[in-house]
The first five atom37 places (N, CA, C, CB, O) and aatype in JSON, in Angstrom:
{
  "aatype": [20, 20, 20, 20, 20, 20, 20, 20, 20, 20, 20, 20, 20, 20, 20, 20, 20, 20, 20, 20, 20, 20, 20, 20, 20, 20, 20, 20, 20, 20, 20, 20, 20, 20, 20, 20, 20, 20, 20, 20, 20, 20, 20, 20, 20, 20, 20, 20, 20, 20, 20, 20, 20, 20, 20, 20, 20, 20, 20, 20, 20, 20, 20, 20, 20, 20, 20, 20, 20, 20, 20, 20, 20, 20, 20, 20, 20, 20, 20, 20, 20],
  "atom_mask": [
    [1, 1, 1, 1, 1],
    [1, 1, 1, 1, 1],
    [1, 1, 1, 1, 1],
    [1, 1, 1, 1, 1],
    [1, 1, 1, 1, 1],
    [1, 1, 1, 1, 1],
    [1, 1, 1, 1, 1],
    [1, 1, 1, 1, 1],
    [1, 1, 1, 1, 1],
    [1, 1, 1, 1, 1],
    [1, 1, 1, 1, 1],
    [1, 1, 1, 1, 1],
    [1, 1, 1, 1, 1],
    [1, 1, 1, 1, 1],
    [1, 1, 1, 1, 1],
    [1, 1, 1, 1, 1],
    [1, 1, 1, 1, 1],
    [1, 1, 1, 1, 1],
    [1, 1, 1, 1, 1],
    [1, 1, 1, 1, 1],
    [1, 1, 1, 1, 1],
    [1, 1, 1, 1, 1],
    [1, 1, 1, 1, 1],
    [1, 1, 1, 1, 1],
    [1, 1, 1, 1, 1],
    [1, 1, 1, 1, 1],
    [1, 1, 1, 1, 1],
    [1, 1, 1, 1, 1],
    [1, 1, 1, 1, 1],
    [1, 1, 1, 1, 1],
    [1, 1, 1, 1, 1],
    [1, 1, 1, 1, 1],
    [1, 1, 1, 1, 1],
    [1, 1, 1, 1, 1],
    [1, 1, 1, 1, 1],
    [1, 1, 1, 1, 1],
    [1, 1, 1, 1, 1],
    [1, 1, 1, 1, 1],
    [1, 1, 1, 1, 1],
    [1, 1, 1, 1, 1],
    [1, 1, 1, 1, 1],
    [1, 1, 1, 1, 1],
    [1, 1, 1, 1, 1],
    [1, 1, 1, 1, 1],
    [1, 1, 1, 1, 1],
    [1, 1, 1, 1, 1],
    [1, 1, 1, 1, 1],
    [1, 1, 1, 1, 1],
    [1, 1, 1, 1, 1],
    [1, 1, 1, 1, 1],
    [1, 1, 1, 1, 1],
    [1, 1, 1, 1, 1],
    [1, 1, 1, 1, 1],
    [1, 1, 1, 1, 1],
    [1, 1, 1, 1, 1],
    [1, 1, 1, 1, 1],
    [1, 1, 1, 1, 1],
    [1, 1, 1, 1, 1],
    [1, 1, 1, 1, 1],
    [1, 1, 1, 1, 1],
    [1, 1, 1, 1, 1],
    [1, 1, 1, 1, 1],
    [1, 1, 1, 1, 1],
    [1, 1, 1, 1, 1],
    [1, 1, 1, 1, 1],
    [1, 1, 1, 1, 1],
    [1, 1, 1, 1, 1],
    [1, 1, 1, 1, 1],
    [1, 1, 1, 1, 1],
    [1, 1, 1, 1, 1],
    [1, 1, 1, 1, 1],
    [1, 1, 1, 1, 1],
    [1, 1, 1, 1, 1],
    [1, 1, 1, 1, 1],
    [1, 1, 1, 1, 1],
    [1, 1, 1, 1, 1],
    [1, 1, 1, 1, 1],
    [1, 1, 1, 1, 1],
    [1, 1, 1, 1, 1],
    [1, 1, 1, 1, 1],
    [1, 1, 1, 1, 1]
  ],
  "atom_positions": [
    [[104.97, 6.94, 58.42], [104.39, 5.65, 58.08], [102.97, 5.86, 57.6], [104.43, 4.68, 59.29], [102.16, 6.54, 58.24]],
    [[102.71, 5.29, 56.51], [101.58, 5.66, 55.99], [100.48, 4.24, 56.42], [101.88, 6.01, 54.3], [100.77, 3.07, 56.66]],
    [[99.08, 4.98, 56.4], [98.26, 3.81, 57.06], [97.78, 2.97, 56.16], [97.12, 4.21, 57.86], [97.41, 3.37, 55.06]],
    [[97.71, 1.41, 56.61], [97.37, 0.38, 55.67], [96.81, 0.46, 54.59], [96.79, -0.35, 56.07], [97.26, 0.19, 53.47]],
    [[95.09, 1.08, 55.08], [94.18, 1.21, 54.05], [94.58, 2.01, 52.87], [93.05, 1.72, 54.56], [94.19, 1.8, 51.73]],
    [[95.54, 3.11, 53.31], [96.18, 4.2, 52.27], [97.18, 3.45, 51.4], [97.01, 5.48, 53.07], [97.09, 3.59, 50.18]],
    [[98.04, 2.73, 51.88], [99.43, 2.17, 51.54], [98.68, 1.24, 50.15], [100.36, 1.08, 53.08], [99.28, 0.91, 49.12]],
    [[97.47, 1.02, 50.44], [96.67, -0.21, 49.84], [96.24, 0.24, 48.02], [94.98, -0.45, 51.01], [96.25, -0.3, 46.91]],
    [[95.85, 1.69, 48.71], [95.51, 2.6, 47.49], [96.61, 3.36, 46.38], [94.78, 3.72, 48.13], [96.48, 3.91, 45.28]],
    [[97.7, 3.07, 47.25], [98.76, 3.27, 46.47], [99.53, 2.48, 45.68], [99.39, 3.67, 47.03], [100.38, 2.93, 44.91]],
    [[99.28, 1.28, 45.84], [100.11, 0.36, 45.31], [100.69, 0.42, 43.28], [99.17, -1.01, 45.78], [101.69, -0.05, 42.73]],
    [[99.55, 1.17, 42.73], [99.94, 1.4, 41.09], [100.73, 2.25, 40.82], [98.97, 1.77, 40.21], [101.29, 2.35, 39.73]],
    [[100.98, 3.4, 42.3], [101.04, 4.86, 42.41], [102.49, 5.01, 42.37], [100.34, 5.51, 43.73], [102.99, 3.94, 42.73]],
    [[103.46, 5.96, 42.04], [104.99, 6.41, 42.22], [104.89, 7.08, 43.71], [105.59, 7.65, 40.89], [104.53, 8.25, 43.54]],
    [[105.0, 6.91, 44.55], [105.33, 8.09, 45.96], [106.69, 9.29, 45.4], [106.17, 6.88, 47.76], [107.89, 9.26, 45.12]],
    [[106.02, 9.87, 45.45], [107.07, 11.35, 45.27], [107.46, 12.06, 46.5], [106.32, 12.61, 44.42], [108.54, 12.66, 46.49]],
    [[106.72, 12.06, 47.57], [107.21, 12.75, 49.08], [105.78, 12.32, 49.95], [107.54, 14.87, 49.02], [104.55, 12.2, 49.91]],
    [[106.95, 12.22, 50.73], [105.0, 12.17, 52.11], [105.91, 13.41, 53.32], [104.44, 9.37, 53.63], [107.06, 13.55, 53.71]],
    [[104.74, 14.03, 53.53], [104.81, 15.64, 54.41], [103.76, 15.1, 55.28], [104.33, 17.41, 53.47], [102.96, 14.18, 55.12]],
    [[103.95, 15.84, 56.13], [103.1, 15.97, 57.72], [103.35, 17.27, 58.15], [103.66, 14.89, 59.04], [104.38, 17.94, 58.21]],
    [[102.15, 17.5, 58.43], [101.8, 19.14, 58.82], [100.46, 18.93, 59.87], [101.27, 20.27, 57.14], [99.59, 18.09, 59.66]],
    [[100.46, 19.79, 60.97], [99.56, 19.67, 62.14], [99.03, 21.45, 61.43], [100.5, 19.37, 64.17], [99.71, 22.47, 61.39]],
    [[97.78, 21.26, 61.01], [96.72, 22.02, 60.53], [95.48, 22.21, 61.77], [96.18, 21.24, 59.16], [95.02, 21.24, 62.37]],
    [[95.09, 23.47, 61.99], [94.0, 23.51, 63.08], [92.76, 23.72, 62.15], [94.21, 24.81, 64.32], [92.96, 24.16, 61.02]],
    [[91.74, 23.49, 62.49], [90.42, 23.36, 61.38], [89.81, 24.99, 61.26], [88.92, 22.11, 62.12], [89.41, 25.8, 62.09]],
    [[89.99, 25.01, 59.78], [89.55, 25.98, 58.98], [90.39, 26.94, 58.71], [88.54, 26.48, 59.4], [89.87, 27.95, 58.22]],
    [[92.22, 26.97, 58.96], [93.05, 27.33, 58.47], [93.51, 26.82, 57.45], [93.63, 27.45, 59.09], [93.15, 25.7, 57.08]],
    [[94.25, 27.45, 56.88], [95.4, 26.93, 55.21], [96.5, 27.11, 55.56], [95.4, 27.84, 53.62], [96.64, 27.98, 56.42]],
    [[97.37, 26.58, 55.2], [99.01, 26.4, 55.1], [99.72, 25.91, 53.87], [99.45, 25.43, 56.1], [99.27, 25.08, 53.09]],
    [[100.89, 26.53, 53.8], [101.17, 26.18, 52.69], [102.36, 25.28, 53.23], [101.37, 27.33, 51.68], [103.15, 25.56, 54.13]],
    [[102.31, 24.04, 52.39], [103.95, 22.75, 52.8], [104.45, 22.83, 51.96], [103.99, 21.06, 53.04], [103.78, 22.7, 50.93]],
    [[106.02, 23.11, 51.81], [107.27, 22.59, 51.46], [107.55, 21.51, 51.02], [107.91, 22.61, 52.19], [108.42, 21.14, 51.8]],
    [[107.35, 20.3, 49.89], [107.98, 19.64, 49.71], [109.06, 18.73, 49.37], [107.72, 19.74, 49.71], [109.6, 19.26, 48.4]],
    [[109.65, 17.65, 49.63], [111.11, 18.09, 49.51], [110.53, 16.34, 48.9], [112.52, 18.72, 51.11], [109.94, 15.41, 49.47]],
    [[111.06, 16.54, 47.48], [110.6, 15.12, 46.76], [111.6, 14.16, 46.9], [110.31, 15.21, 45.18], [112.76, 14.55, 47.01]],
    [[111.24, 12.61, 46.92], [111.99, 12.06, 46.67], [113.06, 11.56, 45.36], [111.49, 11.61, 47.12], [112.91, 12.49, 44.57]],
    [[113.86, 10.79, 44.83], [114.77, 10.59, 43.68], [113.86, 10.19, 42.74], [115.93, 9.59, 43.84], [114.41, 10.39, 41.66]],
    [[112.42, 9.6, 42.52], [111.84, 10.05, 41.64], [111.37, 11.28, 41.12], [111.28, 9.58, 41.71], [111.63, 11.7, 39.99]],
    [[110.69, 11.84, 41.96], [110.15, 13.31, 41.89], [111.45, 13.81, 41.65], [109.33, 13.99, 43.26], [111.35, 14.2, 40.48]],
    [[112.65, 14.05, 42.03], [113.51, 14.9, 41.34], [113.83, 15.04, 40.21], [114.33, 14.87, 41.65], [114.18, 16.06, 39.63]],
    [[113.69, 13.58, 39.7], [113.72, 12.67, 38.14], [113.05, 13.56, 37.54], [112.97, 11.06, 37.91], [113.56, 14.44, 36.84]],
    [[111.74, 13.42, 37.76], [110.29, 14.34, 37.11], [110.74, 15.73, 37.04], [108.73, 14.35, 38.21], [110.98, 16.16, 35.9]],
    [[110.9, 16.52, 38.03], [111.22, 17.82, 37.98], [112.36, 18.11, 36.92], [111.57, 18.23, 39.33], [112.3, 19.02, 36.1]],
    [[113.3, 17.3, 37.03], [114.72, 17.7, 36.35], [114.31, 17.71, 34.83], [116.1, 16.49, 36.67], [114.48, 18.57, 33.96]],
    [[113.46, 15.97, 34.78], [113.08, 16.52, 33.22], [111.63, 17.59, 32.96], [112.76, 14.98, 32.23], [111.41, 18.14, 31.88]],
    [[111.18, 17.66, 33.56], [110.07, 18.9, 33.34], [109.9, 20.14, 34.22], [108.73, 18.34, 33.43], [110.06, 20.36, 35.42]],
    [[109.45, 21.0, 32.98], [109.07, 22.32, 34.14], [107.4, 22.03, 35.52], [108.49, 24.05, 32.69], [107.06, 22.5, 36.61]],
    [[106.97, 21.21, 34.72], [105.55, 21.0, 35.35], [105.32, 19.92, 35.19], [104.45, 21.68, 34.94], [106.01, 19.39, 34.32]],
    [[104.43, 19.17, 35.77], [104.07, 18.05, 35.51], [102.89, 17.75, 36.65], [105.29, 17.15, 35.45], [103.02, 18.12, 37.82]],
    [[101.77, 17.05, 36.19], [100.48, 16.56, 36.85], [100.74, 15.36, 38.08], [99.49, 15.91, 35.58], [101.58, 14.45, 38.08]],
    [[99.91, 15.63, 38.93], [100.21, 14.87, 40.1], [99.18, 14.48, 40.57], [100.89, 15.44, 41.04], [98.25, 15.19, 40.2]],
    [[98.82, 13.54, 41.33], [97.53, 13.49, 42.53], [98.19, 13.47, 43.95], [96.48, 11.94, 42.41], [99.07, 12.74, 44.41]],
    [[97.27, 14.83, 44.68], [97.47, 14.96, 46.03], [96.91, 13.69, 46.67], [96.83, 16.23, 46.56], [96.1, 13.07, 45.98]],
    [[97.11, 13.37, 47.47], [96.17, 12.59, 48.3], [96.54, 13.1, 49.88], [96.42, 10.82, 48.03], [97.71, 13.06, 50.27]],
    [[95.5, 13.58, 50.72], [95.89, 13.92, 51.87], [94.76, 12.93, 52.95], [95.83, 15.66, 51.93], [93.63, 12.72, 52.52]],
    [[94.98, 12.61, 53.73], [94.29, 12.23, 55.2], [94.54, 13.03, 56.29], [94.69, 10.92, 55.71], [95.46, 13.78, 56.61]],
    [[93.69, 12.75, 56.68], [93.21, 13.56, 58.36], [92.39, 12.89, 59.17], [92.33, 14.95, 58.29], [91.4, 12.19, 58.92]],
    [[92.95, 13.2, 60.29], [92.16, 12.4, 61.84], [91.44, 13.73, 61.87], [93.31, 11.88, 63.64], [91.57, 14.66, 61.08]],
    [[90.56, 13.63, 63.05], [90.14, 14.76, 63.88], [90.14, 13.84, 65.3], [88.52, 15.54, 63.37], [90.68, 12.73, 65.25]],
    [[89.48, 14.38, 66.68], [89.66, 14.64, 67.96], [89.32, 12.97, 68.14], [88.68, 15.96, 68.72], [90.1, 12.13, 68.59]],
    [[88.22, 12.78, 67.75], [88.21, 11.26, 67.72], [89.03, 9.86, 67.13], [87.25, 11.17, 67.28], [88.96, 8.64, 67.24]],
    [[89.74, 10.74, 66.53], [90.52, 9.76, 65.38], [89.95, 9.34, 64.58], [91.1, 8.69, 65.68], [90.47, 8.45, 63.91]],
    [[89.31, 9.57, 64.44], [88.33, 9.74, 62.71], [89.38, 9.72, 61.53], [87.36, 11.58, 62.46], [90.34, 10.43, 61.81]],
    [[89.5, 9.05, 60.17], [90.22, 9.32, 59.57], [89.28, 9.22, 58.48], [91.34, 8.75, 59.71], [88.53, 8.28, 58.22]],
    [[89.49, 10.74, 57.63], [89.11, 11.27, 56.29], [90.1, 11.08, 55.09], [88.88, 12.71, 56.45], [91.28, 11.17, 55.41]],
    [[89.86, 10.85, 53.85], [91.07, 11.01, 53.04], [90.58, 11.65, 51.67], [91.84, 9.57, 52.82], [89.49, 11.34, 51.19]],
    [[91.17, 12.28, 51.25], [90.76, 13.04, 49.65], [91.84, 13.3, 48.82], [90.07, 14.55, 49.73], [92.99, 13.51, 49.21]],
    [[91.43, 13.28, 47.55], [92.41, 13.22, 46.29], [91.82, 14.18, 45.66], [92.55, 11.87, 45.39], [90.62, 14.41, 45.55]],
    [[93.06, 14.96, 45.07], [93.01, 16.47, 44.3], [93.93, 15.92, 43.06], [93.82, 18.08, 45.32], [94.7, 14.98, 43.21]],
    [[93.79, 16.5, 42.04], [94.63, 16.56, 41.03], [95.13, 17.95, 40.91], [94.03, 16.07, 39.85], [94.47, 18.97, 41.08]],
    [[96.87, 17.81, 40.45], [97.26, 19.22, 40.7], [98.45, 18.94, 39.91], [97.44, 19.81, 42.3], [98.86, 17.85, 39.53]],
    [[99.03, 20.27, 39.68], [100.43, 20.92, 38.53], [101.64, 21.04, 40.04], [99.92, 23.27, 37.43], [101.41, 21.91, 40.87]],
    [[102.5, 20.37, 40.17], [103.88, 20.51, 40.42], [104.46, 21.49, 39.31], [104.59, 19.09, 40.43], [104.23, 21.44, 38.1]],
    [[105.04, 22.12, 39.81], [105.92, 23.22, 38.86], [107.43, 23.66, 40.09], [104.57, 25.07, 38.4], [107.44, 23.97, 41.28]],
    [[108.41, 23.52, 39.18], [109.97, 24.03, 39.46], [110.07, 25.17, 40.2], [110.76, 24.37, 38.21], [109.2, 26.04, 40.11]],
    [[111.13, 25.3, 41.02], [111.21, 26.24, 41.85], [111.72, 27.39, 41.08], [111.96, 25.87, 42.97], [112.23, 27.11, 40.0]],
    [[111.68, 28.52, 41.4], [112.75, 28.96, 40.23], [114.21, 29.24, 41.21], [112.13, 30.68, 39.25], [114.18, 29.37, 42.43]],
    [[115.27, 29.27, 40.5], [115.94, 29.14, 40.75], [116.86, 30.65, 41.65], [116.12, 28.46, 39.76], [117.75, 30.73, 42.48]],
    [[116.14, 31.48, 41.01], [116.38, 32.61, 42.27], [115.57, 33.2, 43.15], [116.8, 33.66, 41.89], [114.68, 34.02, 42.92]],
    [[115.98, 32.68, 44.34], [115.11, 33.08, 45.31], [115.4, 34.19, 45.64], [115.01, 32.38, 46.31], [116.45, 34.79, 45.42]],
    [[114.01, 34.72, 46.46], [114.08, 35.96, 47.18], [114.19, 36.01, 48.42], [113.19, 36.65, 46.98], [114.25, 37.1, 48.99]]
  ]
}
């Protein structure tokens, strides 16, 4: 469930997947996303295509931060290793 103020900022926006990942501060991780029937749409017709991240975060207080990245989605390839 995404939070009001966020849901608010999205409203022009397509949702392609929402992920949740428990991150400890000043590590990286990499997430898996598993898109929804739009985003598959997108992928199927393109190899790549431009996106905006948008991620939020609490910390210990419940503080909530939020930031937007612009970024390249690109196709899996199809043989994995």
């Amino acid at each position: 469930m995404l939070p009001a103020a966020l849901a608010r900022k999205l409203t022009k926006a397509t949702v392609l997947t929402i992920a949740h990942a428990a991150i400890k501060a000043g590590r990286t991780v990499s997430v898996r996303l598993r898109l929804n029937t739009a985003g598959r749409r997108l992928a199927k017709a393109h190899k790549s295509f431009h996106v905006r991240l948008l991620l939020s975060a609490h910390d210990a207080s419940n503080k909530i931060s939020s930031h937007s990245y612009a970024v390249t989605l690109k196709r899996a390839s199809k043989h994995r290793r």
